[in-house]
KEKE-3310 file (N, C-alpha, C; in steps of 0.2 Angstrom, whole numbers, plus 5000, padded with zeros to 4 digits):
npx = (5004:5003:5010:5005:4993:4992:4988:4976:4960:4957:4942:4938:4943:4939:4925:4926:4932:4918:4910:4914:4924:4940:4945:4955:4966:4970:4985:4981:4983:4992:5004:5008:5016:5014:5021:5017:5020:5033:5043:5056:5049:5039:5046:5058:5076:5088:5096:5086:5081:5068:5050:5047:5056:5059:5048:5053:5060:5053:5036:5027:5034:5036:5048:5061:5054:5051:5062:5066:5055:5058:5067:5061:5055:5064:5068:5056:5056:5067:5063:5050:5056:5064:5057:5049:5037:5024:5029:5026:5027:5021:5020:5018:5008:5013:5008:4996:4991:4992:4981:4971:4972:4976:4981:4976:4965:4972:4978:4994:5005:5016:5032:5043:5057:5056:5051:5057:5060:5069:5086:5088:5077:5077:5066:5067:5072:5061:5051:5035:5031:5019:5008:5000:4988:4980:4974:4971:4980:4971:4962:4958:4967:4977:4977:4970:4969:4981:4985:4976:4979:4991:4988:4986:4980:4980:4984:5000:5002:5013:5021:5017:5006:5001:4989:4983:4988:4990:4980:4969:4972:4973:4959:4952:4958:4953:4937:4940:4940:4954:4963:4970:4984:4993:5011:5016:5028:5031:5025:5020:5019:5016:5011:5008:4998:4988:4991:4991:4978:4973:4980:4972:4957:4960:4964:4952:4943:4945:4959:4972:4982:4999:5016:5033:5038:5031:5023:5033:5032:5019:5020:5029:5022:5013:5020:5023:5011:5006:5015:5013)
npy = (4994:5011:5025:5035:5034:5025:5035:5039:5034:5018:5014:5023:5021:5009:5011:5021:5010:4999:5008:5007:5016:5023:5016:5008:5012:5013:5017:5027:5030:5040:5048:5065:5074:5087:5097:5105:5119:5122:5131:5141:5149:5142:5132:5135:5140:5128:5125:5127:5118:5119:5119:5131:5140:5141:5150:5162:5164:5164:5167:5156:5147:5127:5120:5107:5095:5099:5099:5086:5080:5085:5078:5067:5070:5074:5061:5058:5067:5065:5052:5054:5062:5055:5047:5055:5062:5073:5088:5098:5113:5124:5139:5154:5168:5184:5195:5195:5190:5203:5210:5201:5193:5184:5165:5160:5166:5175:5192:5193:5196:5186:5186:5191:5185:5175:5166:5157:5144:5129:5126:5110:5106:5110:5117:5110:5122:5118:5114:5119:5133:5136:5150:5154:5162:5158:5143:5131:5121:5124:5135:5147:5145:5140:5126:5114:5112:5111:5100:5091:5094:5088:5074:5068:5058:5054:5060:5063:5071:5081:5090:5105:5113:5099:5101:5113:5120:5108:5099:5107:5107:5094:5091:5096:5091:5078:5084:5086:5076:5069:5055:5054:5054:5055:5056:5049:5053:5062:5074:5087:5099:5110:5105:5090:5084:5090:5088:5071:5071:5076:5069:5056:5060:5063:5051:5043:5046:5055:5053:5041:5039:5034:5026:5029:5018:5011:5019:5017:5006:5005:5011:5005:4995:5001:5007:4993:4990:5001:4997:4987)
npz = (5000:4996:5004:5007:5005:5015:5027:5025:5034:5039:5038:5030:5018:5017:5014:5002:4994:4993:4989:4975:4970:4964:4952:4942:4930:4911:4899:4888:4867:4865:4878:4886:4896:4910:4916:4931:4937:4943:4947:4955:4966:4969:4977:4983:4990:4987:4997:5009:5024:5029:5026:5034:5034:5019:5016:5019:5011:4998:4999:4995:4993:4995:5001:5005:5000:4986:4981:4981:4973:4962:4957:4951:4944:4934:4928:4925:4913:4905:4900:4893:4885:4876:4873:4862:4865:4868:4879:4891:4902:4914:4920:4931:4924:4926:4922:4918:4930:4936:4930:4932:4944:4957:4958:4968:4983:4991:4992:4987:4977:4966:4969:4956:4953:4959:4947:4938:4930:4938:4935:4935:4927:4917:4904:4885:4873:4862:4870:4876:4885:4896:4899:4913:4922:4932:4944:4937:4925:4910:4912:4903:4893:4877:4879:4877:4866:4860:4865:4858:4846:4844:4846:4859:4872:4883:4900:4909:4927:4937:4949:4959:4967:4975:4980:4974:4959:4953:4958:4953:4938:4937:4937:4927:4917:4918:4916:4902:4894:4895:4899:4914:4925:4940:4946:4959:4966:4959:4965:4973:4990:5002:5013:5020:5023:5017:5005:5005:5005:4997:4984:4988:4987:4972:4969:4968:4962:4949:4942:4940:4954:4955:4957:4952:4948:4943:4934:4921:4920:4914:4904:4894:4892:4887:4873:4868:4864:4857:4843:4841)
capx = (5000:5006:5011:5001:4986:4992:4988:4969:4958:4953:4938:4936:4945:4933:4919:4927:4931:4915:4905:4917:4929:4945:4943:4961:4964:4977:4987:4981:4987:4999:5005:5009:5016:5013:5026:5016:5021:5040:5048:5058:5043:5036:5052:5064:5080:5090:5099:5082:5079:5061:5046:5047:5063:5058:5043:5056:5062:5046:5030:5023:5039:5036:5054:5062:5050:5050:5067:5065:5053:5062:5072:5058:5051:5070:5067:5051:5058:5071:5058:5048:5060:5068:5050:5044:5030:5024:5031:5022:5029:5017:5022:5009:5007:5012:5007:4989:4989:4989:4973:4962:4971:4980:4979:4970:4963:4977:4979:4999:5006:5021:5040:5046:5062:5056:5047:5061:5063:5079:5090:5090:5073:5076:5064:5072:5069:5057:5045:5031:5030:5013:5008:4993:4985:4974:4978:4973:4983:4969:4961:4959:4974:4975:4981:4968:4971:4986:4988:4972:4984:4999:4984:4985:4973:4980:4989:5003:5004:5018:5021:5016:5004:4994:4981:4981:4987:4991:4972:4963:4976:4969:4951:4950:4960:4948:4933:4940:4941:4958:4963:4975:4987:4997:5016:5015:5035:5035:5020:5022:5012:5017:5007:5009:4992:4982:4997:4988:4970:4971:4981:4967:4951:4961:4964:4945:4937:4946:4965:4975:4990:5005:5022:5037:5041:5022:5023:5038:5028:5015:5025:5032:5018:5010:5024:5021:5005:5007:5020:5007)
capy = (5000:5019:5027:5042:5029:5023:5042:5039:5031:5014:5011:5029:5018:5005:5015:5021:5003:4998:5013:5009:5021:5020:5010:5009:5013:5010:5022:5026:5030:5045:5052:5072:5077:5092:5099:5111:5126:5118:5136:5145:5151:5137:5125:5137:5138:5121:5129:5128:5113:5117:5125:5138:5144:5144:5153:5169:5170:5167:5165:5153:5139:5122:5118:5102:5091:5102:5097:5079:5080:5088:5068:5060:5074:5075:5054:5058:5071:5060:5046:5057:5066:5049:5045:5059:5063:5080:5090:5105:5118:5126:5143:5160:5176:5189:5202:5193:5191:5210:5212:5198:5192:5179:5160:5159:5171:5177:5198:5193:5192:5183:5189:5190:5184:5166:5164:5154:5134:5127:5122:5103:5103:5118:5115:5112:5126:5117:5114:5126:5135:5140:5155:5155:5166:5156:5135:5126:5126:5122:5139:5152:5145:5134:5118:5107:5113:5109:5092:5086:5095:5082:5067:5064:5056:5054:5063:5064:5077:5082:5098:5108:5111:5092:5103:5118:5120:5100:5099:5111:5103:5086:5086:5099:5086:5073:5086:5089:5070:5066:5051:5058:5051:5059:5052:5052:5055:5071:5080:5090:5101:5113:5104:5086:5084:5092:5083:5066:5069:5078:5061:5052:5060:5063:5044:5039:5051:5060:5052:5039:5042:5029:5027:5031:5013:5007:5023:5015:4998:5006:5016:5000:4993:5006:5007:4988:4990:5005:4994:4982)
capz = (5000:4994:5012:5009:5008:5024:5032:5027:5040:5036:5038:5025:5012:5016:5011:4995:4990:4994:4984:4968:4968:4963:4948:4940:4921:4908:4896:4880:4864:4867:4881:4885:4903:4914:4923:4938:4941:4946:4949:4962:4971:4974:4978:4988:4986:4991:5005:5014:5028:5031:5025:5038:5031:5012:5017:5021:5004:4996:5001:4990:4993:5000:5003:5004:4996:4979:4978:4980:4968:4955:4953:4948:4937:4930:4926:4919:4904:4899:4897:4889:4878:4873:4867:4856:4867:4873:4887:4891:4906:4917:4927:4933:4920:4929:4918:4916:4934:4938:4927:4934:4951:4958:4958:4975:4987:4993:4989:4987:4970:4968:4968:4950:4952:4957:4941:4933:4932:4940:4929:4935:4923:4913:4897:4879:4867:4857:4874:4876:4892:4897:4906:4915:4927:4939:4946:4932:4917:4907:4912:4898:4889:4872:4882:4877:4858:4860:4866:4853:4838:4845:4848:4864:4874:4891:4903:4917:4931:4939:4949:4964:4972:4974:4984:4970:4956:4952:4958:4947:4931:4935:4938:4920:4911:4916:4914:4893:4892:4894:4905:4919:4931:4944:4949:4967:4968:4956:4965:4980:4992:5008:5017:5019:5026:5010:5000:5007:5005:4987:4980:4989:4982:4965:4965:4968:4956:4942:4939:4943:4958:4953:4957:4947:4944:4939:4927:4919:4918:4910:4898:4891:4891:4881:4871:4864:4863:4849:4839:4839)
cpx = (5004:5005:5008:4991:4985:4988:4978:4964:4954:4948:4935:4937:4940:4927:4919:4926:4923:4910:4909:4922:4935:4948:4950:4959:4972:4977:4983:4984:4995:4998:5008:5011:5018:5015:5023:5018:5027:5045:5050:5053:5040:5037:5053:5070:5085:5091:5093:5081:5072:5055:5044:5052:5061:5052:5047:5057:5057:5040:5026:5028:5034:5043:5057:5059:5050:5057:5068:5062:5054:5067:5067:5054:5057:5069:5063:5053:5062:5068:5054:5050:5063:5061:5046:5038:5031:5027:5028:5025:5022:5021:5018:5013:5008:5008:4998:4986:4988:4984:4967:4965:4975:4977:4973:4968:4966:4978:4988:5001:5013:5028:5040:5051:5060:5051:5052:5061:5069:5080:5090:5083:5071:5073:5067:5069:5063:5050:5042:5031:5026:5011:5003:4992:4980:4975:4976:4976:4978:4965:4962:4964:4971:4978:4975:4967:4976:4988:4982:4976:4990:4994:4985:4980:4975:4988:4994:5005:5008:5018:5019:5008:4999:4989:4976:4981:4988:4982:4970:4966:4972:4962:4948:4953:4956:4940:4934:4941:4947:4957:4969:4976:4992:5003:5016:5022:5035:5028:5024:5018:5017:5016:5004:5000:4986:4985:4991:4982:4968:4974:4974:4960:4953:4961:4957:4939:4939:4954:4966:4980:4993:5011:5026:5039:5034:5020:5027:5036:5023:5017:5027:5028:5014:5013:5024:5017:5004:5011:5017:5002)
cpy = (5006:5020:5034:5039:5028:5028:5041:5033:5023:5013:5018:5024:5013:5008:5017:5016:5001:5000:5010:5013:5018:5017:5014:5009:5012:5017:5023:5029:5035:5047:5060:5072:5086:5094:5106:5116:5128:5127:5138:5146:5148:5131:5131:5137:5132:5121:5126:5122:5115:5120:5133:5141:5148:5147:5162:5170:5170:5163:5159:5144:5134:5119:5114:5097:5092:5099:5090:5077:5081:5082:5067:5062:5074:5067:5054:5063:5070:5055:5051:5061:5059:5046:5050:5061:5069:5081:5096:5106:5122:5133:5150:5167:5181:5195:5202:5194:5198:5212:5206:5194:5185:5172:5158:5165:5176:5184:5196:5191:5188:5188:5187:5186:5176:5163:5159:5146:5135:5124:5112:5101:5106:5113:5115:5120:5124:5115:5118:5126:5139:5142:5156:5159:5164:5146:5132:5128:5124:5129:5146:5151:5138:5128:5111:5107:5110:5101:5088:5087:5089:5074:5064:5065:5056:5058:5063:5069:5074:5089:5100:5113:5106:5098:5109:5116:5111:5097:5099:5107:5098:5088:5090:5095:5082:5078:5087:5081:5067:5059:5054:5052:5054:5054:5054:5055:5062:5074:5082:5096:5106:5109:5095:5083:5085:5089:5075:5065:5073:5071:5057:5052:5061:5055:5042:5043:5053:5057:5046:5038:5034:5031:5028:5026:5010:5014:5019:5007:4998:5009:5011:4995:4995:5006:5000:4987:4995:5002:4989:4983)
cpz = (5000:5004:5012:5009:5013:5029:5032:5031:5037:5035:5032:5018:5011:5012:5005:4991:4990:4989:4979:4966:4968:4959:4942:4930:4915:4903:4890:4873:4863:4873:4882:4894:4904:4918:4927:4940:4945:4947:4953:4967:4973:4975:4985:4987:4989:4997:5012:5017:5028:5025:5026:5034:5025:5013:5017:5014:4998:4998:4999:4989:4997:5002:5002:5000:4989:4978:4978:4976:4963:4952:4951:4943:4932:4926:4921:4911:4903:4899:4890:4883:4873:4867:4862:4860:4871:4880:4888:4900:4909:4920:4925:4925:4923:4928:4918:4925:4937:4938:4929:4941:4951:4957:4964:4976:4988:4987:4987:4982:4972:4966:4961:4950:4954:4951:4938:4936:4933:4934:4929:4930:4918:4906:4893:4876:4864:4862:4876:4884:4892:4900:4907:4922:4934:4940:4940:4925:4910:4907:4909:4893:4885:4873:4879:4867:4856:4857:4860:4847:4839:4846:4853:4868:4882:4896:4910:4920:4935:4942:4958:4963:4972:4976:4978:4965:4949:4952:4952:4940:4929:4932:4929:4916:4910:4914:4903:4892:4890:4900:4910:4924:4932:4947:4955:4969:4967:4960:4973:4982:4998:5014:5017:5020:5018:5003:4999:5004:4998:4983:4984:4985:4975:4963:4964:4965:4951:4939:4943:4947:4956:4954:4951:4941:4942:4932:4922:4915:4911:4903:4893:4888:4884:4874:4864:4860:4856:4845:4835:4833)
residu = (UNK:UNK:UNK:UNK:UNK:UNK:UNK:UNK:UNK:UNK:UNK:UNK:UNK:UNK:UNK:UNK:UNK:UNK:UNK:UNK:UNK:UNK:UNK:UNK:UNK:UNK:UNK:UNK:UNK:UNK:UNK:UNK:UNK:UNK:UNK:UNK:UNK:UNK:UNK:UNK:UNK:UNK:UNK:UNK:UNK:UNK:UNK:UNK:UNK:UNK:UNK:UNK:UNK:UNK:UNK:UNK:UNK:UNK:UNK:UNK:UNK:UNK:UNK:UNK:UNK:UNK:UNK:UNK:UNK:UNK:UNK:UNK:UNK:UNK:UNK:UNK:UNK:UNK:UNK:UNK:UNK:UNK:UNK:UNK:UNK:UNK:UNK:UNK:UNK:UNK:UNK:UNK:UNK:UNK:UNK:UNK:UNK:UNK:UNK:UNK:UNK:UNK:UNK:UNK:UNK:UNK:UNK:UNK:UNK:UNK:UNK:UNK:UNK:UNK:UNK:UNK:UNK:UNK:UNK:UNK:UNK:UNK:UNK:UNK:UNK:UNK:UNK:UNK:UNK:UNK:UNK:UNK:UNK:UNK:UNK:UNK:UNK:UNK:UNK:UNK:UNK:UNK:UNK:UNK:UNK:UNK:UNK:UNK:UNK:UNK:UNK:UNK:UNK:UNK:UNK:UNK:UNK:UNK:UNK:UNK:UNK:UNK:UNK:UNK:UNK:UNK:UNK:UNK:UNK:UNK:UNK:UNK:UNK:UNK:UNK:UNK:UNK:UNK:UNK:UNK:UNK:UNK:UNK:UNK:UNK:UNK:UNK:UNK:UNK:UNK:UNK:UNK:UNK:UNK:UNK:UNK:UNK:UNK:UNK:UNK:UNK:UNK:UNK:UNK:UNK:UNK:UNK:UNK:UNK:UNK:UNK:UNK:UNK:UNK:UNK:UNK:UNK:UNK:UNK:UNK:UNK:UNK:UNK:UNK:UNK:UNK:UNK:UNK)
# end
């Protein structure tokens, strides 16, 4: 059993399996991944041991976690690049966001200077980086034009924040008819707690959560299965 599974209360799990939820699904013909919103501002900068700390140099960091994440999003774009399949870059519209408002509530824009990807997943040249204004990257941007012009039918998230804007990404991907699944290693969250309970109701209503190495399964799988 996944260890962020373990956090949910059994007898809750029970109840899901019980209803039907949770019902597993398989790749389909192309893949496309969705790197989240993976920038400075809402990593931190390595230096930092906590949350609290990366909260000092900007508001918007989760800390440690983003950078442990950042290995297994770096695994997944060389899988991905090796195979010819989309990669699409997420990070906020500053200039959009003045004129219609932040991704949350929060009156706090973000610092400029952490808008940039780290270099350990710095996109190629030829992958698009799409700037969006509000948590899902599906929100007012031509992201679902996109991936029907390249044929793909299903999706993997990757990114920050599970609770936000990794959320909002998924459940619009499965609202425009993709299939979606989330690698549990590359996501990450501030908040371990809302980290948990967003893989949890993502897994049992709108995407798949799977590990790095059941991606890798399935990817070969797939893989065969196109050749065929």
């Amino acid at each position: 059993m996944a260890r962020w599974l373990e956090q949910v209360p059994r007898e809750e799990r029970e109840v899901y399996e019980k209803a039907g939820f949770g019902q597993r699904q398989s790749f389909g013909k192309k893949l496309a991944l969705l790197v989240i919103d993976c920038t400075l501002a809402f990593i931190g900068s390595r230096q930092h041991r906590s949350v609290k700390d990366a909260v000092d140099e900007f508001h918007t960091a989760c800390g440690p976690a983003g950078w442990v994440a950042l290995e297994t999003i770096h695994s997944l774009l060389t899988i991905f690049r090796e195979q010819g399949w989309p990669v699409i870059f997420t990070r906020l519209d500053l200039n959009e966001q003045r004129a219609s408002g932040g991704a949350t509530k929060s009156a706090r824009l973000m610092d400029p200077r952490g808008n940039e990807i780290p270099e350990e997943i710095k996109p190629l040249p030829e992958e698009w980086v799409l700037e969006k204004c509000k948590a899902s990257a599906f929100f007012g941007t031509p992201l679902v034009t996109h991936l029907v012009r390249h044929g793909v039918d299903s999706v993997v998230v990757v990114g920050v924040s599970t609770s936000g804007c990794v959320r909002a990404s998924a459940v619009d991907a499965f609202a425009h008819g993709f299939k979606v699944f989330l690698v549990e290693e590359g996501c990450f969250d501030r908040s371990n707690y809302a980290h948990t309970a967003n893989l949890f109701d993502l897994n049992s209503k709108y995407a798949d959560v799977i590990t790095f190495e059941e991606f890798k399964q399935m990817a070969l799988i797939q893989k065969e299965t196109v050749r065929a």
